[in-house]
Backbone atoms as SQL, in Angstrom:
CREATE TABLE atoms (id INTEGER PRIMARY KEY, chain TEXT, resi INTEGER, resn TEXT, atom TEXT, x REAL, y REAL, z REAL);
INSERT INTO atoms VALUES
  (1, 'A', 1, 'UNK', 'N', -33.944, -27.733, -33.193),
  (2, 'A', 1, 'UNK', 'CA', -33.650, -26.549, -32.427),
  (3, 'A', 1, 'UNK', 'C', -32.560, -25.774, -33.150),
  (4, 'A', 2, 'UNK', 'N', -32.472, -24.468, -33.080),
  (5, 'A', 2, 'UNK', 'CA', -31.490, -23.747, -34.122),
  (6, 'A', 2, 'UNK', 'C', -30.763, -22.819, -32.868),
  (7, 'A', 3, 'UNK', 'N', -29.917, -23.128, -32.950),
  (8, 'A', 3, 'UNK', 'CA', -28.761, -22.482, -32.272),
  (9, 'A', 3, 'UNK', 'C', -27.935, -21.368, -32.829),
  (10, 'A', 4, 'UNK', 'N', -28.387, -20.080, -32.476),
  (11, 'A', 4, 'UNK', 'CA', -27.701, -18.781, -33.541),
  (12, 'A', 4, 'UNK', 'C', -26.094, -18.851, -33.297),
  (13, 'A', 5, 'UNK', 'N', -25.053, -18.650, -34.164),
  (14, 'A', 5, 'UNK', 'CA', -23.757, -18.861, -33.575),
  (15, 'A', 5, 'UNK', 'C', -23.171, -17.302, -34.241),
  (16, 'A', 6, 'UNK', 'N', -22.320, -16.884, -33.251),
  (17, 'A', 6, 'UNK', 'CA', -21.710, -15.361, -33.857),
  (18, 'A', 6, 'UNK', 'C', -20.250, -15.788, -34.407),
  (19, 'A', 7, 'UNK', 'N', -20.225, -15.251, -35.724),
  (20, 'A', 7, 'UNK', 'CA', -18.370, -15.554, -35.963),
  (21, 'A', 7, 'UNK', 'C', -17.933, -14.399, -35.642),
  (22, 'A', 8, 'UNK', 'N', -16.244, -15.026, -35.905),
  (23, 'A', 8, 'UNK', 'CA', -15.406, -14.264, -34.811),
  (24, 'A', 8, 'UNK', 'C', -15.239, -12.970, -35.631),
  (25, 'A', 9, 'UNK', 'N', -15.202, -11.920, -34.851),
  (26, 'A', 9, 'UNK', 'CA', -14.845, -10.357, -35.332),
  (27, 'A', 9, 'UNK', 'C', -13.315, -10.539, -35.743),
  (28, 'A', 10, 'UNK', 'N', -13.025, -9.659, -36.918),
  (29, 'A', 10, 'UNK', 'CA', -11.563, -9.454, -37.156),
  (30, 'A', 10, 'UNK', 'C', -10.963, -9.236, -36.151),
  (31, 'A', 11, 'UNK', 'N', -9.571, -9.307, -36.247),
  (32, 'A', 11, 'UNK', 'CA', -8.518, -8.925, -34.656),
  (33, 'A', 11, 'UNK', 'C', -8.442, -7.356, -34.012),
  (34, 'A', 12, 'UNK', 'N', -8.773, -6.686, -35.547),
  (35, 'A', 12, 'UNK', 'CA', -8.914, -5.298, -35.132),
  (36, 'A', 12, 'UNK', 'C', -10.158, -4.870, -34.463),
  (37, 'A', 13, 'UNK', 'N', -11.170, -5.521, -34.975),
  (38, 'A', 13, 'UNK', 'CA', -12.548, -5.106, -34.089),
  (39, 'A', 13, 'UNK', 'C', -12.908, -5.935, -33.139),
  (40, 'A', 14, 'UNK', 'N', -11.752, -6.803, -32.407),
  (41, 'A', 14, 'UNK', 'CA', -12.209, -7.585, -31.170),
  (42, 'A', 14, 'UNK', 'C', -11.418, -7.391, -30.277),
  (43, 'A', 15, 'UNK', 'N', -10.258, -6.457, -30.227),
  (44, 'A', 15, 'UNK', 'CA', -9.853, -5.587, -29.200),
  (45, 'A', 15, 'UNK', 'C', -10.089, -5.282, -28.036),
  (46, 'A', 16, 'UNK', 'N', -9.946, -5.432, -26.989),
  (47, 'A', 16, 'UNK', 'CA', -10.609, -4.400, -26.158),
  (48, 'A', 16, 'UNK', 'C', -9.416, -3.759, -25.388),
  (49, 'A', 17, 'UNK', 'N', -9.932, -2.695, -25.467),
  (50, 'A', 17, 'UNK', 'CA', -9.173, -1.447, -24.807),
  (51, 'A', 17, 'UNK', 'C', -9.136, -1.516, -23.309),
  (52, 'A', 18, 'UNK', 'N', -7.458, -1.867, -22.852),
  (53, 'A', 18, 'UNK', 'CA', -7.378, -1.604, -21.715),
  (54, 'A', 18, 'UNK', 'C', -6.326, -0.723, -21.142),
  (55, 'A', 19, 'UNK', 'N', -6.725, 0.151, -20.412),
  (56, 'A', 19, 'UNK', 'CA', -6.276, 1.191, -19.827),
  (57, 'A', 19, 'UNK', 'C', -4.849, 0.762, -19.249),
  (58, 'A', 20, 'UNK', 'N', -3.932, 1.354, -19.830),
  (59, 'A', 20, 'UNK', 'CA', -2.468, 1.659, -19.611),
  (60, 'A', 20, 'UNK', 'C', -2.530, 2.523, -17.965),
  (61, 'A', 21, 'UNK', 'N', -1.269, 2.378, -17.240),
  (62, 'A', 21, 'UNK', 'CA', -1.146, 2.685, -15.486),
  (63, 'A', 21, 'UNK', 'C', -0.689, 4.333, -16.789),
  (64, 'A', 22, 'UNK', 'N', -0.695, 5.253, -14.844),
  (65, 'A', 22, 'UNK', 'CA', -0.455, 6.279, -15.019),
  (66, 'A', 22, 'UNK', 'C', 1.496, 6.496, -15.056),
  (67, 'A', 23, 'UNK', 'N', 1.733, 7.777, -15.544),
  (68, 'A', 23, 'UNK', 'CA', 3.025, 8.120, -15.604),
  (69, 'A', 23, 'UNK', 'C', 3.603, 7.867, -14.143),
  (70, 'A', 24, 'UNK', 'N', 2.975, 8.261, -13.442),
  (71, 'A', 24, 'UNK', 'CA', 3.611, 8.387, -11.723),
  (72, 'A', 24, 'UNK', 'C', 3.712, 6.319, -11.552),
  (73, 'A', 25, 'UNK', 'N', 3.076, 6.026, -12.064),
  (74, 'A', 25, 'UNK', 'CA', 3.142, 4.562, -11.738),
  (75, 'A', 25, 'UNK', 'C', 4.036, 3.908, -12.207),
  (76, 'A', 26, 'UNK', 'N', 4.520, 4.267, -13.405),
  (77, 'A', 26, 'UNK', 'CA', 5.506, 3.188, -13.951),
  (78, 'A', 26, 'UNK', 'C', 6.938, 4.762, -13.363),
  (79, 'A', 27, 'UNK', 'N', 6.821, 5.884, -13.321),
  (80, 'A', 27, 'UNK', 'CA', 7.824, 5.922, -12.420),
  (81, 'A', 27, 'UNK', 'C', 8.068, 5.154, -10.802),
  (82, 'A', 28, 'UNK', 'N', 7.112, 4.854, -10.163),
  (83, 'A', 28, 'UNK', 'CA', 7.218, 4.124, -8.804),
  (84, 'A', 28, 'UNK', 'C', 8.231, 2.473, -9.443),
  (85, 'A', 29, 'UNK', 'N', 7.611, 2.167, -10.668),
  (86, 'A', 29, 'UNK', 'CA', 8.384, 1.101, -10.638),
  (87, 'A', 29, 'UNK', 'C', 9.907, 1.081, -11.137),
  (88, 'A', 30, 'UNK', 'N', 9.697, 2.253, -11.632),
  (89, 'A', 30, 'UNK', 'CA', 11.061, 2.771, -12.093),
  (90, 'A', 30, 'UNK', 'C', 12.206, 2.925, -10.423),
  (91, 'A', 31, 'UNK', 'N', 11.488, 3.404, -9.532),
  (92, 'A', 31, 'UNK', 'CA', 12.708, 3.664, -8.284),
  (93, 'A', 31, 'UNK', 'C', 12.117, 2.485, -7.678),
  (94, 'A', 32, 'UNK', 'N', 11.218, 1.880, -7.802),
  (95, 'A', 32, 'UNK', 'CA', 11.860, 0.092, -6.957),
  (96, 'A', 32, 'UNK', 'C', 13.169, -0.455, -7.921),
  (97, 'A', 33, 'UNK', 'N', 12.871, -0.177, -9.248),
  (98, 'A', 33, 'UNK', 'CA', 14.172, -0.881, -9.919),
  (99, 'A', 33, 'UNK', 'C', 15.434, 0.006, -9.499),
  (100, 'A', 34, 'UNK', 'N', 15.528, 0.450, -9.598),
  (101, 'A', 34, 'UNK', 'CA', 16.772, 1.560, -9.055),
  (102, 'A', 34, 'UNK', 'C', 16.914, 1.200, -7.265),
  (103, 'A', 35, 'UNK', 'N', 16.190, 1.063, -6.554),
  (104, 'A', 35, 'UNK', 'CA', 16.102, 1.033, -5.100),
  (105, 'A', 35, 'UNK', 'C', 16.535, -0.577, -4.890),
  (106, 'A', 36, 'UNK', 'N', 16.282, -1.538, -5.598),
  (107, 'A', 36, 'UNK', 'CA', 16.419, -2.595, -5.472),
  (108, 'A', 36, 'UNK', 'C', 17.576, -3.388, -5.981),
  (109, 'A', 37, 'UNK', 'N', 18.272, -2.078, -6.926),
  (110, 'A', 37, 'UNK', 'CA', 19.751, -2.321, -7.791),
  (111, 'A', 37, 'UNK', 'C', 19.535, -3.593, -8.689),
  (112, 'A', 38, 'UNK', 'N', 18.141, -3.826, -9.589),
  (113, 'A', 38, 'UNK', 'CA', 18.051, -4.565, -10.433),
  (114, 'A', 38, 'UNK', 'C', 18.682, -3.650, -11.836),
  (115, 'A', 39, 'UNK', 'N', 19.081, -5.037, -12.363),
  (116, 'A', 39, 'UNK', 'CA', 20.119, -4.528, -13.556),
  (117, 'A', 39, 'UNK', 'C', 19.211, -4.903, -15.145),
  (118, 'A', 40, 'UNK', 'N', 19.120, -4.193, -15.994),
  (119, 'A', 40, 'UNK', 'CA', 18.266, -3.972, -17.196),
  (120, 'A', 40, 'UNK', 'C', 17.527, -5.299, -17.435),
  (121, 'A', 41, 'UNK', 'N', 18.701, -6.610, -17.602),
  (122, 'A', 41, 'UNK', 'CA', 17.957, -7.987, -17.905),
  (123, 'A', 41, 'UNK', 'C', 16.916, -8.468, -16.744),
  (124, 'A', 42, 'UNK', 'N', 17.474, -7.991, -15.472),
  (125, 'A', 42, 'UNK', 'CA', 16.663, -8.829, -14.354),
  (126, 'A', 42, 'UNK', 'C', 15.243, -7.668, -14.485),
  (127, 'A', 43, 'UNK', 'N', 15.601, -6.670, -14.758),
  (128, 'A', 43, 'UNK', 'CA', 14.136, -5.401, -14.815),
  (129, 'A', 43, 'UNK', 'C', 13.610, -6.045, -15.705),
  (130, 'A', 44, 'UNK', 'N', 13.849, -6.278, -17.014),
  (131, 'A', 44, 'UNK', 'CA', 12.796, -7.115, -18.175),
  (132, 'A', 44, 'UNK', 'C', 12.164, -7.941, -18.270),
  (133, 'A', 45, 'UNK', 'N', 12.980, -8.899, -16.993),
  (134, 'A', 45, 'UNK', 'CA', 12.803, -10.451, -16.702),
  (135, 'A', 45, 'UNK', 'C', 11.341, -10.441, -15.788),
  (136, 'A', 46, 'UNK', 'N', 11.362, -9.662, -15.036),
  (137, 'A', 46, 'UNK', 'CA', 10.546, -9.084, -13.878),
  (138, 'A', 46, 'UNK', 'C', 8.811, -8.724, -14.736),
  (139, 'A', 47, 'UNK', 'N', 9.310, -7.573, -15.582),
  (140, 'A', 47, 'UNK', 'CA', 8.587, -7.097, -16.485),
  (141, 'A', 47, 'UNK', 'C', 7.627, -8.426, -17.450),
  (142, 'A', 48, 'UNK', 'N', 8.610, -8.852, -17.821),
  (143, 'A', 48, 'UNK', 'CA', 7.808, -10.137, -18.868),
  (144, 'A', 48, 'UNK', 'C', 6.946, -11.743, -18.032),
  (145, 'A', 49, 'UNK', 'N', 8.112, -11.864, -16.753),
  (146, 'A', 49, 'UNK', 'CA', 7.012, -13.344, -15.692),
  (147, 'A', 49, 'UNK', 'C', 5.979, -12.350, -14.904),
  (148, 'A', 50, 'UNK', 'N', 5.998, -10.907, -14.446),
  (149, 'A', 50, 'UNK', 'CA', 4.894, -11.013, -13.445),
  (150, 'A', 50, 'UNK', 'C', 3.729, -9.628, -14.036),
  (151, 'A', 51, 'UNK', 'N', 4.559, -9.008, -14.855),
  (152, 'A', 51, 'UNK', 'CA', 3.425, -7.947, -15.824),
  (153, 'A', 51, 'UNK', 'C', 2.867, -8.325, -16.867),
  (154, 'A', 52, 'UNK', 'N', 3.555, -9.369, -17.689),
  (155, 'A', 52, 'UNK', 'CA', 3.146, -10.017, -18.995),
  (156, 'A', 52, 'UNK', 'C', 3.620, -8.930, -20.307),
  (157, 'A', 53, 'UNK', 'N', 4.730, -8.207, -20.361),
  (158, 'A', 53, 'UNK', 'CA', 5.064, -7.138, -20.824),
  (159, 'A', 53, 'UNK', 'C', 6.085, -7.321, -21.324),
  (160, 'A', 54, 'UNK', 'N', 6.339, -6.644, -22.468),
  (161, 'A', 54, 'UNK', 'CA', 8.277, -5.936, -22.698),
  (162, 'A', 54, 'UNK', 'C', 8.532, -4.687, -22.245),
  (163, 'A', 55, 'UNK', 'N', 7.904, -4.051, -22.001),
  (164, 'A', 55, 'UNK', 'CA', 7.705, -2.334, -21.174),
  (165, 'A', 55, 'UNK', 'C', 7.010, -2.023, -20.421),
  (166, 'A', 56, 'UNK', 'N', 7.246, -0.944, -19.837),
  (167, 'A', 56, 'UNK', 'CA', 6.284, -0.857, -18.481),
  (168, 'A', 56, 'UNK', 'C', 5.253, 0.105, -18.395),
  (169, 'A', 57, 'UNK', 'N', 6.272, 0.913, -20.259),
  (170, 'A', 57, 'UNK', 'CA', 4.747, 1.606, -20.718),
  (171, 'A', 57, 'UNK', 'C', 3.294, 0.899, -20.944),
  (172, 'A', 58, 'UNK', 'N', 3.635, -0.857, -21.409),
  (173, 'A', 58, 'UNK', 'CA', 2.633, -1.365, -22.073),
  (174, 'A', 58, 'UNK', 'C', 1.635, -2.181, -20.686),
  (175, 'A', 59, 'UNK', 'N', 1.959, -1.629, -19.341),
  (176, 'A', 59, 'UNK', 'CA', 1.337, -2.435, -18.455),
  (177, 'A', 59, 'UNK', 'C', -0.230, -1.912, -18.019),
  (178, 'A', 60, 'UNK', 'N', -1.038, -2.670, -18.060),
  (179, 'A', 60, 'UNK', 'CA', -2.206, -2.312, -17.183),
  (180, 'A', 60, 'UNK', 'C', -2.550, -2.359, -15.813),
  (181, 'A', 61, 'UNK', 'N', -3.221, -2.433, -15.085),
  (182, 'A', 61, 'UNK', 'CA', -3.666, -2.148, -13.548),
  (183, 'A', 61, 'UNK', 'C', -3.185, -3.064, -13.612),
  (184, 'A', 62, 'UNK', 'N', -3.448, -4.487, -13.607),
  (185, 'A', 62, 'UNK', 'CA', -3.570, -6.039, -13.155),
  (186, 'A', 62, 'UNK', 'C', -2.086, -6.037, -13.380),
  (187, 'A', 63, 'UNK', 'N', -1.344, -6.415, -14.398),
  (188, 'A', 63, 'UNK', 'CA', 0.383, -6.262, -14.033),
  (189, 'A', 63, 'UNK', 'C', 0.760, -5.233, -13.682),
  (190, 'A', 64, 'UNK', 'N', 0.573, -4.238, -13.110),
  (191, 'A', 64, 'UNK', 'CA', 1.423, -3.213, -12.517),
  (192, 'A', 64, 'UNK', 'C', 1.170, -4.146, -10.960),
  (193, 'A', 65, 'UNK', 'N', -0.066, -3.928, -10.436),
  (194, 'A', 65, 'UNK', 'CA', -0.431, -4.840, -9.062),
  (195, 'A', 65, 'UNK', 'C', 0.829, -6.095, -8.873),
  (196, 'A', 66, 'UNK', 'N', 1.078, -6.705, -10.119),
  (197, 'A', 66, 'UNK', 'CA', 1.581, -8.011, -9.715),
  (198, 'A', 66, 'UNK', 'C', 2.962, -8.047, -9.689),
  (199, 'A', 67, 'UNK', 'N', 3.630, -6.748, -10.696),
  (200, 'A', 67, 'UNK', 'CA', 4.943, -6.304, -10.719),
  (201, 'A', 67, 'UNK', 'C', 5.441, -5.473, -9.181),
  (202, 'A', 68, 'UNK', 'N', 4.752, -4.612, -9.004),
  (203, 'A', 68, 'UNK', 'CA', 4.824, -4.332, -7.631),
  (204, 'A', 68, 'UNK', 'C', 4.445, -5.060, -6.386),
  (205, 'A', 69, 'UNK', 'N', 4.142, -6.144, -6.616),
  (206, 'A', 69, 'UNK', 'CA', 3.842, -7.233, -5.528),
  (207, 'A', 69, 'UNK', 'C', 4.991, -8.104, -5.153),
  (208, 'A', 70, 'UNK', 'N', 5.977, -7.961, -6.459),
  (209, 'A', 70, 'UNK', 'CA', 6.822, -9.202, -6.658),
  (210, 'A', 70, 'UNK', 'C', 8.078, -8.131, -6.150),
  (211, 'A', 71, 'UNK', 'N', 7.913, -7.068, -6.641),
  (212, 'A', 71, 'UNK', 'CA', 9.001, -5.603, -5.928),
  (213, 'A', 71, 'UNK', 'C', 9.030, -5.932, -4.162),
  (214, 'A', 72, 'UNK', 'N', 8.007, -5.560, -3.821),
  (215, 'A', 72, 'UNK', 'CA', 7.750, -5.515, -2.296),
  (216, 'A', 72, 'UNK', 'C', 7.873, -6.624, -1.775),
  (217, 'A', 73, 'UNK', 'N', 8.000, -7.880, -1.836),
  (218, 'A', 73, 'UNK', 'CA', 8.658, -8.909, -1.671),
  (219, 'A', 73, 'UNK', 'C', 9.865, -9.116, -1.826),
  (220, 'A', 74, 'UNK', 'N', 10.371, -8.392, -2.934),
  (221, 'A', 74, 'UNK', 'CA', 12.020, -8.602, -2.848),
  (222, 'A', 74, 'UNK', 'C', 12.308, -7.401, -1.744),
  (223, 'A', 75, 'UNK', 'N', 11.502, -6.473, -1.290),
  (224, 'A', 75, 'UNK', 'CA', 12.340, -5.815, -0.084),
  (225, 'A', 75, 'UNK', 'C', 11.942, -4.236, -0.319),
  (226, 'A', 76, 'UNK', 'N', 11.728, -3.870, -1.797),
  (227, 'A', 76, 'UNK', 'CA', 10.739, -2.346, -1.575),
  (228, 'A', 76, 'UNK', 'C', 9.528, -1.612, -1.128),
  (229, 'A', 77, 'UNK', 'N', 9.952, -0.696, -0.192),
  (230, 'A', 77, 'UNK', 'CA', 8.954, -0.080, 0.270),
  (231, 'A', 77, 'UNK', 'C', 8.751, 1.276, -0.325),
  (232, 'A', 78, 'UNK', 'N', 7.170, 1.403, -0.622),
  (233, 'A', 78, 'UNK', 'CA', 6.864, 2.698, -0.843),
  (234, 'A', 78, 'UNK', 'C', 6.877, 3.362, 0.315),
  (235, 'A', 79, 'UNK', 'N', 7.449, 4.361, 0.160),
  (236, 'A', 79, 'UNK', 'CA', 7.441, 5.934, 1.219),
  (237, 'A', 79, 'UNK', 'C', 6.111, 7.061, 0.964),
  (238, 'A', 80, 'UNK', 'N', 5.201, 7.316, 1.367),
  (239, 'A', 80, 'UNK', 'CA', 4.465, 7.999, 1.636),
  (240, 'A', 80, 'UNK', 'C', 5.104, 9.704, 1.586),
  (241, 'A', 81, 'UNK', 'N', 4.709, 10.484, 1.000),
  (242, 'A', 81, 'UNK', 'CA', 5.336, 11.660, 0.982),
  (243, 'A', 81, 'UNK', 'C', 4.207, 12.797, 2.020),
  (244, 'A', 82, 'UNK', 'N', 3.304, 12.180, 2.052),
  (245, 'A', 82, 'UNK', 'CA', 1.994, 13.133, 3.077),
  (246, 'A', 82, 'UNK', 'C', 1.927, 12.622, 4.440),
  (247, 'A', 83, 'UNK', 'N', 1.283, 13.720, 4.998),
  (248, 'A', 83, 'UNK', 'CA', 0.607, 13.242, 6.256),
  (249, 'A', 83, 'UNK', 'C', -0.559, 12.856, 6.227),
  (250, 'A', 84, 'UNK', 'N', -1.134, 11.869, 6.760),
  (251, 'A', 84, 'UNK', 'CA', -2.816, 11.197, 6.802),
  (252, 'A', 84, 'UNK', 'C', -3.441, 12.021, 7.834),
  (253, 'A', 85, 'UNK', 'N', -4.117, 13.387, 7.283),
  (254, 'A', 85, 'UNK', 'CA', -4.788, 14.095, 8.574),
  (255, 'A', 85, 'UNK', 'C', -6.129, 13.069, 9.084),
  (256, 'A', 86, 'UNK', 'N', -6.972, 12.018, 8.892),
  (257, 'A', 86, 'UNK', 'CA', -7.883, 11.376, 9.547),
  (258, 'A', 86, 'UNK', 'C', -7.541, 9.921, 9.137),
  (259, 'A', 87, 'UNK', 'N', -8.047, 9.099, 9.902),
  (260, 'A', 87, 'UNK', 'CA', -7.667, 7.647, 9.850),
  (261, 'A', 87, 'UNK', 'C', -8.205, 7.220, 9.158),
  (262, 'A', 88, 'UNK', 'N', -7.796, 6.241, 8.341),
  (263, 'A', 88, 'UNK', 'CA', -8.722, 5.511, 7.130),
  (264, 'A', 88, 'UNK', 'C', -10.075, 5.139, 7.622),
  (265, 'A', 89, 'UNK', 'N', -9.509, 4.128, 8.137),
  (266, 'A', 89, 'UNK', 'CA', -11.154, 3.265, 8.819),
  (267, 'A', 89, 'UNK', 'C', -11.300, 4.007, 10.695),
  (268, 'A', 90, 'UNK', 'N', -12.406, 5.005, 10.951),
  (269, 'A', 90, 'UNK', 'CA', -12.677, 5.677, 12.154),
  (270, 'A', 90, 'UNK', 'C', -12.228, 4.500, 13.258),
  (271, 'A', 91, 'UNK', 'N', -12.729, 3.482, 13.272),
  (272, 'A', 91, 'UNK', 'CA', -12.703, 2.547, 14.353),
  (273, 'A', 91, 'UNK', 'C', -11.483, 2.241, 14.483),
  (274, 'A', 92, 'UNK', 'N', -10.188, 2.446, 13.957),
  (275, 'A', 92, 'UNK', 'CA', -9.016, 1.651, 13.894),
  (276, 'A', 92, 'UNK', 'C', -8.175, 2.743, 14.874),
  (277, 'A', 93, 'UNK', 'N', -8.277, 4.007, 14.505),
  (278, 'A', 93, 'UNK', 'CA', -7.430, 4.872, 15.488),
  (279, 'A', 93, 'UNK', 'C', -7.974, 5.686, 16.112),
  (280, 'A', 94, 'UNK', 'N', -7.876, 5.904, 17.290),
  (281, 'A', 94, 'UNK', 'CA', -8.304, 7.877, 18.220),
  (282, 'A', 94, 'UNK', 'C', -8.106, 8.834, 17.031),
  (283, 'A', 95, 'UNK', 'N', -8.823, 9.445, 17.530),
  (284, 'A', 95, 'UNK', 'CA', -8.776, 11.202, 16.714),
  (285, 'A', 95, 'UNK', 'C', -8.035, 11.945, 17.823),
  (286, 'A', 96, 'UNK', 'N', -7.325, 12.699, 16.610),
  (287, 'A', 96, 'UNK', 'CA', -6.862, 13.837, 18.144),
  (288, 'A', 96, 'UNK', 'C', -7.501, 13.991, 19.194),
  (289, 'A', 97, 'UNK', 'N', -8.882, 14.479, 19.481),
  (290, 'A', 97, 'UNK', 'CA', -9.301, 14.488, 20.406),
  (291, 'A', 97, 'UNK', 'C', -9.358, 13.529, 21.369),
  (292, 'A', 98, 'UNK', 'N', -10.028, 12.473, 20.918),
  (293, 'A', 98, 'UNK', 'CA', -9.715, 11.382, 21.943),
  (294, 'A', 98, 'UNK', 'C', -8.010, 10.910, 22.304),
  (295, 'A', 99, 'UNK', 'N', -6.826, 11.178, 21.810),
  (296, 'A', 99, 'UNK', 'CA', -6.036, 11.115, 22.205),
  (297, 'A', 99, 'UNK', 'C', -4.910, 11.914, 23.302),
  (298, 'A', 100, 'UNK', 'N', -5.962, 13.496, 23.104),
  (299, 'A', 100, 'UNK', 'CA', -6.041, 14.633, 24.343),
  (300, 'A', 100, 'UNK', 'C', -6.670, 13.854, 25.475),
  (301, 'A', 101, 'UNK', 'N', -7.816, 13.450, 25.408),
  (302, 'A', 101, 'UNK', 'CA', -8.608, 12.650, 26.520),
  (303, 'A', 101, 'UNK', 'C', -7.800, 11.718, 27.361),
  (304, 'A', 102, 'UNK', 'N', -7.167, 10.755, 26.073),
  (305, 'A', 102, 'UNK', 'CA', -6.122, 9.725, 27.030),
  (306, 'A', 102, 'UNK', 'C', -4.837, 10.078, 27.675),
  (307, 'A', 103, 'UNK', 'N', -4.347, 11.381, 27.275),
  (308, 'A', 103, 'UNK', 'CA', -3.559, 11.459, 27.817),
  (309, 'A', 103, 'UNK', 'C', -3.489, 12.567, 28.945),
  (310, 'A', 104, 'UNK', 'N', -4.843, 12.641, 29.375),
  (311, 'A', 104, 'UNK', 'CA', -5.053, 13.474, 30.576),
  (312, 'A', 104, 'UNK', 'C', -5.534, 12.118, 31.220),
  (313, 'A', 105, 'UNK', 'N', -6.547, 11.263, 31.105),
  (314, 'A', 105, 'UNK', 'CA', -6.164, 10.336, 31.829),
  (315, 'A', 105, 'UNK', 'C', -5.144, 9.533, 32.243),
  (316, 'A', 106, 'UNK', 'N', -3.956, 9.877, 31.763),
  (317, 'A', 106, 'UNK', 'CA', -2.886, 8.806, 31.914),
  (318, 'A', 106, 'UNK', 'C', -1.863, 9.429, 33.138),
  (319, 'A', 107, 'UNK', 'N', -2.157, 11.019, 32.293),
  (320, 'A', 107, 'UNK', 'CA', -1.985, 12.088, 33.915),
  (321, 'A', 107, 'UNK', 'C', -2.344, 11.563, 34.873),
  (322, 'A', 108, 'UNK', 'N', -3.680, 11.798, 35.209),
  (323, 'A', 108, 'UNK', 'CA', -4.547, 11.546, 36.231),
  (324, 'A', 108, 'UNK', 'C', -4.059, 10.468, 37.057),
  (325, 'A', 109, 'UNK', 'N', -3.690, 9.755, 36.432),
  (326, 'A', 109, 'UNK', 'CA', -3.899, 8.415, 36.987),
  (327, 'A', 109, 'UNK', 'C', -2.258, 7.763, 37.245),
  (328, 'A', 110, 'UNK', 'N', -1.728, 8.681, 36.681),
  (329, 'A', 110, 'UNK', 'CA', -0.057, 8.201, 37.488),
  (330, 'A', 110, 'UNK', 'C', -0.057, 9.235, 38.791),
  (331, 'A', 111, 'UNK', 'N', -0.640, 10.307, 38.534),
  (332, 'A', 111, 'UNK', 'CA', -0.564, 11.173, 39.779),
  (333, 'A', 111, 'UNK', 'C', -1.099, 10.535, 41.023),
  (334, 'A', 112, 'UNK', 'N', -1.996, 9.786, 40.551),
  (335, 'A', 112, 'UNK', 'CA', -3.545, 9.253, 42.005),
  (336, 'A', 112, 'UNK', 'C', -2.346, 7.889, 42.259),
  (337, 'A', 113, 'UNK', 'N', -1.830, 7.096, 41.567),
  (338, 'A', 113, 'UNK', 'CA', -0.746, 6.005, 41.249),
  (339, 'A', 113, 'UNK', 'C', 0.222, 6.650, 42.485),
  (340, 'A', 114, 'UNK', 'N', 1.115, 8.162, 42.071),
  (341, 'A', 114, 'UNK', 'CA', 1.842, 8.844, 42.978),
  (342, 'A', 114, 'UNK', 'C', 1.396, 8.741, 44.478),
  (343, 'A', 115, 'UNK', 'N', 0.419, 9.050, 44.258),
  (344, 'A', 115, 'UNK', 'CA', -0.305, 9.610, 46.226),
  (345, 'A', 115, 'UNK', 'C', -0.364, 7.940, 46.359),
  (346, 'A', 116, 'UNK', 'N', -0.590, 7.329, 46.111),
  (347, 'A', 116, 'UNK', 'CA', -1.305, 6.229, 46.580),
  (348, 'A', 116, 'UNK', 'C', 0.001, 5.396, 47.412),
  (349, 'A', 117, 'UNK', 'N', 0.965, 5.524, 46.177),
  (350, 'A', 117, 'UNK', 'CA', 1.827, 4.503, 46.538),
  (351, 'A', 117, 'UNK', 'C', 2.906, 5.489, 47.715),
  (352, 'A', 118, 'UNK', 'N', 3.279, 6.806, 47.901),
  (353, 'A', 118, 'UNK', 'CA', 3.701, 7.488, 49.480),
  (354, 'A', 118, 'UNK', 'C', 2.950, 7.091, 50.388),
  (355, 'A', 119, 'UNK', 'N', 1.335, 7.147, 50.817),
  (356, 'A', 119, 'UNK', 'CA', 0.109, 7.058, 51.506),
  (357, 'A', 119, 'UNK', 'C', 0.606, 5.883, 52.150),
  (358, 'A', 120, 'UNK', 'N', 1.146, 4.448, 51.152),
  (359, 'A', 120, 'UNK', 'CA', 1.447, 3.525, 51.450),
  (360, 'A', 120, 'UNK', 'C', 2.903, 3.075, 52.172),
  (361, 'A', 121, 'UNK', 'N', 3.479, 4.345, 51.695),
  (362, 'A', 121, 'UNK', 'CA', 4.959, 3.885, 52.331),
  (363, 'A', 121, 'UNK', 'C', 4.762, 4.576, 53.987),
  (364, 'A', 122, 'UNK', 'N', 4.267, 5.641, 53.958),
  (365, 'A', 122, 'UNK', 'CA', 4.146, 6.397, 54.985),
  (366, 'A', 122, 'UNK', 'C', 3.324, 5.446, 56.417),
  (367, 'A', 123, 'UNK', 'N', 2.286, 5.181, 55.796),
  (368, 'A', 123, 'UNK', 'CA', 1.570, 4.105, 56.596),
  (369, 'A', 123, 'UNK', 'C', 2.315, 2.534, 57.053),
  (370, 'A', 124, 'UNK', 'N', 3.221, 2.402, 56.127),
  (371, 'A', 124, 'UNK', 'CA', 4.326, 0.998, 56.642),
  (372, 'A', 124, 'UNK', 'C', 3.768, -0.477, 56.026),
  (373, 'A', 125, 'UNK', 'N', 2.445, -0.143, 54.724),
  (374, 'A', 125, 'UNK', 'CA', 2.182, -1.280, 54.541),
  (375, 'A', 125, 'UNK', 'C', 3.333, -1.786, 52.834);
């Protein structure tokens, strides 16, 4: 039986290209380090056990995820700068509208709550 075997490509042509995070991203990690008052060695230290990096230019998706995982555990939160005009997942929150709805029922129903409970004092029960 003959078994075809491939040798190995030079280092330059076995590369593969992986996509570096965006500018806005390694600034986010830039103000957890600043927000978190880590000092240059502990930022590198951070950088090299959970990105696999010496820079944060040189990080891809997968260590940026794990550098900012290890951030938000020590205590940083991202701040949202927008408003979410519709809910991610429909089923999870009311839409405005339905939250007009509930809160005419909630009217409704402390008012009928109101009469009910005088009706009751008045009557002596």
């Amino acid at each position: 039986m003959y078994v075809h075997q491939v040798s190995p490509k030079k280092n330059n042509q076995s590369r593969v290209k992986v996509k570096m995070v965006s500018r806005e991203k390694i600034a986010l990690i830039h103000v957890a380090k600043k927000e978190l008052k880590w000092s240059d060695e502990v930022y590198r230290h951070v950088l090299k056990d959970h990105g696999g990096v010496e820079s944060s230019k040189d990080l891809d998706e997968r260590g940026f995820d794990r550098v900012m995982k290890h951030a938000k555990a020590m205590g940083f939160w991202v701040k949202r700068n927008w408003k979410q005009e519709r809910p991610r997942d429909a089923g999870d929150l009311p839409t405005p509208g339905q939250l007009d709805v509930i809160q005419h029922l909630w009217a409704d129903l402390a008012e009928f709550h109101a009469g009910a409970l005088s009706r009751k004092f008045q009557s002596g029960l």
